[in-house]
C-alpha positions as CSV (number, residue, x, y, z in Angstrom):
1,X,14.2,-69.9,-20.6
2,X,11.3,-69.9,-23.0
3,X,8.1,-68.8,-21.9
4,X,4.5,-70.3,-23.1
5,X,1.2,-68.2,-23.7
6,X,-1.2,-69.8,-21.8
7,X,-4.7,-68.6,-23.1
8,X,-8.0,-69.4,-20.7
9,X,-10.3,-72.1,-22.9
10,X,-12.3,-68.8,-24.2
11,X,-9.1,-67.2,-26.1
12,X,-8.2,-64.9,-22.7
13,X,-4.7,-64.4,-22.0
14,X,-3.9,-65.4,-18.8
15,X,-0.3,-66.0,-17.7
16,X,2.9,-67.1,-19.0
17,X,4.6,-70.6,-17.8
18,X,7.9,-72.3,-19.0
19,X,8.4,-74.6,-21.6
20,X,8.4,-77.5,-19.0
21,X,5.0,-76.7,-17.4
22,X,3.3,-76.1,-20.9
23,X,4.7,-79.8,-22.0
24,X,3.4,-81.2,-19.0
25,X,-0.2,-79.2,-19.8
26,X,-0.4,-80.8,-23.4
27,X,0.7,-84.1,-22.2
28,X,-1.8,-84.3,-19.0
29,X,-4.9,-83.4,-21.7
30,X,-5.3,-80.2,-19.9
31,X,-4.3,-77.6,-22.7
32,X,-4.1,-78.0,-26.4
33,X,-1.2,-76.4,-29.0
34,X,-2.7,-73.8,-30.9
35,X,1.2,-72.2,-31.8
36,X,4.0,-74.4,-32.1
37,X,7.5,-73.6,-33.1
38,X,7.7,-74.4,-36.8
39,X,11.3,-76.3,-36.8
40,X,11.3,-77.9,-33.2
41,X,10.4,-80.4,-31.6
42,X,10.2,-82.3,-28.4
43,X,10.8,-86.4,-28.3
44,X,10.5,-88.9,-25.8
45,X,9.9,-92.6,-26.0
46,X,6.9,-93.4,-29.2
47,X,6.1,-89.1,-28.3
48,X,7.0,-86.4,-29.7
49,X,5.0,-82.9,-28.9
50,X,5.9,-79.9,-30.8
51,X,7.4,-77.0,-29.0
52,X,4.3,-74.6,-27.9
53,X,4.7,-70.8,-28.5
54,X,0.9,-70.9,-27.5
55,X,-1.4,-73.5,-25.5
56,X,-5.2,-73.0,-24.4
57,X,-6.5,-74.8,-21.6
58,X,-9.5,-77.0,-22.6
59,X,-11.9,-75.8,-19.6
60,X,-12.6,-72.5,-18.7
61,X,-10.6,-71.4,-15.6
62,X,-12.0,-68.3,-13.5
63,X,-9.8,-65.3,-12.9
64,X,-10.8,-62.4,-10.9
65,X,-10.2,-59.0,-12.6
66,X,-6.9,-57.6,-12.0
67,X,-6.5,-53.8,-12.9
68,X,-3.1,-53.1,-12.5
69,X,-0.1,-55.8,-13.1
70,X,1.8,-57.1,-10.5
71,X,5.5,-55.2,-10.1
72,X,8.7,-57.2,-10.2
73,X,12.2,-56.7,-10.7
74,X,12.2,-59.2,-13.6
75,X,8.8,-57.2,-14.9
76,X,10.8,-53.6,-14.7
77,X,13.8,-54.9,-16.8
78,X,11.5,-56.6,-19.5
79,X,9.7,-53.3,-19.3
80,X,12.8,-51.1,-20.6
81,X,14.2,-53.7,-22.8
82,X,17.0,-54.7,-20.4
83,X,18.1,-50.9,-21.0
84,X,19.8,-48.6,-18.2
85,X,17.4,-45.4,-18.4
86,X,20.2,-43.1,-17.3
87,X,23.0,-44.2,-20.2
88,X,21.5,-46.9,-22.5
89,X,24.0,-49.2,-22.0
90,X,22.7,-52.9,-20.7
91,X,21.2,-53.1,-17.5
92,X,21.2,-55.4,-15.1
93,X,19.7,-54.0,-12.1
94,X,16.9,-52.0,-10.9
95,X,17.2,-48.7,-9.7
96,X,14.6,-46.7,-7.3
97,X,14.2,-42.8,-8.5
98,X,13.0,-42.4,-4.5
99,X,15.4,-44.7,-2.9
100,X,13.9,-47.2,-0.4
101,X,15.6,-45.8,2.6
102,X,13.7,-42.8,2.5
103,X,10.4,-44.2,1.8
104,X,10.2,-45.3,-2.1
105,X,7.9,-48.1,-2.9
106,X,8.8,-50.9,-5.2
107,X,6.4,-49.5,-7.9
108,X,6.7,-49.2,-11.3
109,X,6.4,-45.4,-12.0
110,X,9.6,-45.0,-8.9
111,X,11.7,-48.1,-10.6
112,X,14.0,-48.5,-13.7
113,X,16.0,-50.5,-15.2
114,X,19.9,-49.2,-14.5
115,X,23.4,-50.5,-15.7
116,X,25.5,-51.4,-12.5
117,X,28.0,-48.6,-12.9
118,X,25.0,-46.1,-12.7
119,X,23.0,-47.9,-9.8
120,X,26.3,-47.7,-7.4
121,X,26.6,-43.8,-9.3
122,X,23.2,-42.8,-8.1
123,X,23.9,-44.8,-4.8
124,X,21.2,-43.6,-2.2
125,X,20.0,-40.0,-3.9
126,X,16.9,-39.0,-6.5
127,X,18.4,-38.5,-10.0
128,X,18.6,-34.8,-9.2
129,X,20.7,-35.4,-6.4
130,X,23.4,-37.1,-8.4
131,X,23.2,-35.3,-11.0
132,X,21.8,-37.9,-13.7
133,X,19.1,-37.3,-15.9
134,X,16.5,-40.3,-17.2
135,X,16.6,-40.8,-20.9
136,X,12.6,-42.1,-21.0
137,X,10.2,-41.9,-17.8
138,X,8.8,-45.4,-16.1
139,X,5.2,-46.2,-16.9
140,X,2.9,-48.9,-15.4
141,X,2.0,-51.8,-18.1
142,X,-1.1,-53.2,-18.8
143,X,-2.0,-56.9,-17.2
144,X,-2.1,-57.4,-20.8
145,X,1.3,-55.5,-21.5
146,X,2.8,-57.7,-18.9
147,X,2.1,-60.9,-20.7
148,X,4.0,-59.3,-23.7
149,X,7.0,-58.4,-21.7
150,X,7.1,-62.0,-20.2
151,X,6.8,-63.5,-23.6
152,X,9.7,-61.0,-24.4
153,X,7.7,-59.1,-27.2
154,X,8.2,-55.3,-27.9
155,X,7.7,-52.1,-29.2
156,X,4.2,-51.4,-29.9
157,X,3.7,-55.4,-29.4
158,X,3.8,-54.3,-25.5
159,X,1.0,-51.7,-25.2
160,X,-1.9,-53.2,-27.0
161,X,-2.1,-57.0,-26.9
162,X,-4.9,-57.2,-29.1
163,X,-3.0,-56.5,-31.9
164,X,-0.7,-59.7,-31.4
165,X,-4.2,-62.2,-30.7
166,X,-5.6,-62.0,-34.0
167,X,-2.4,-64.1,-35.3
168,X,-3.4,-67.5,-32.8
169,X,-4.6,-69.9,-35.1
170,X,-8.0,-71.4,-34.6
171,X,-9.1,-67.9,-32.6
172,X,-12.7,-67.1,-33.2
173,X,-12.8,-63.3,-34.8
174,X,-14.7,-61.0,-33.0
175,X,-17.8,-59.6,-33.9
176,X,-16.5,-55.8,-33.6
């Protein structure tokens, strides 16, 4: 599934929607292509509306501040790059380093992406317990980080989304 940047009418990222919704966005007047997939295309009957990469909305939406982005499984596997933290192999679960039945939290710093072999491995003990050691730590994203695993980006694309903005065409530059 492709995602679609959606940016708030003032250049603010703000979510992430599928290809679908972003169509439907353009087509209702409601956002505007400002990044479209070079080569592709969609076509319907006397329409054809290129493939967004990014949209903007044309009015201003409100969003409260959001310090910390929310945690999902998806979000944890995007975060390590769909790569088990004990082996390195491909993951396709998440593991807890606390396990939930004896009181771990669905949090970012106690989850991590795990291969299947190692999640039944580690079964219900710490890493210590079983004996396995974590080849990088968990860390909480950014809200803005979390945009860039959604979109799939990575690397040093993932910790400072400002970096990626600049390339939107149309974007006013900032002043700083």
């Amino acid at each position: 599934m492709r995602n679609t940047l959606v940016l708030n009418a003032s250049y603010e990222p703000l979510t992430t929607v599928s290809l679908q919704r972003a169509v439907v966005l353009v087509l209702q007047d409601k956002a505007v292509v400002e990044q479209a997939h070079p080569l592709r295309s969609i076509r319907g009957t006397g329409i054809a509306v290129p493939v967004p990469r990014v949209i903007r909305l044309q009015r201003y939406v409100r969003v409260p501040f959001r310090q910390q982005a929310p945690w999902s499984r998806r979000g944890v596997l995007a975060r390590d790059r769909h790569l088990c933290a004990y082996c390195g192999r491909r993951a396709t679960t998440v593991d807890h380093l606390q396990p939930r039945s004896r009181g771990g939290a669905d949090s970012w710093m106690n989850t991590v992406a795990a291969c299947a072999e190692d999640n039944q491995h580690k079964a219900d003990r710490t890493p210590e317990q079983a004996g396995m050691k974590l080849l990088r730590r968990p860390f909480e994203p950014t809200p803005q980080a979390s945009l860039m695993l959604a979109l799939g980006l990575r690397g040093s694309e993932v910790r400072d989304l400002a970096d990626w903005l600049p390339a939107v065409p149309g974007r006013p530059v900032s002043a700083a």
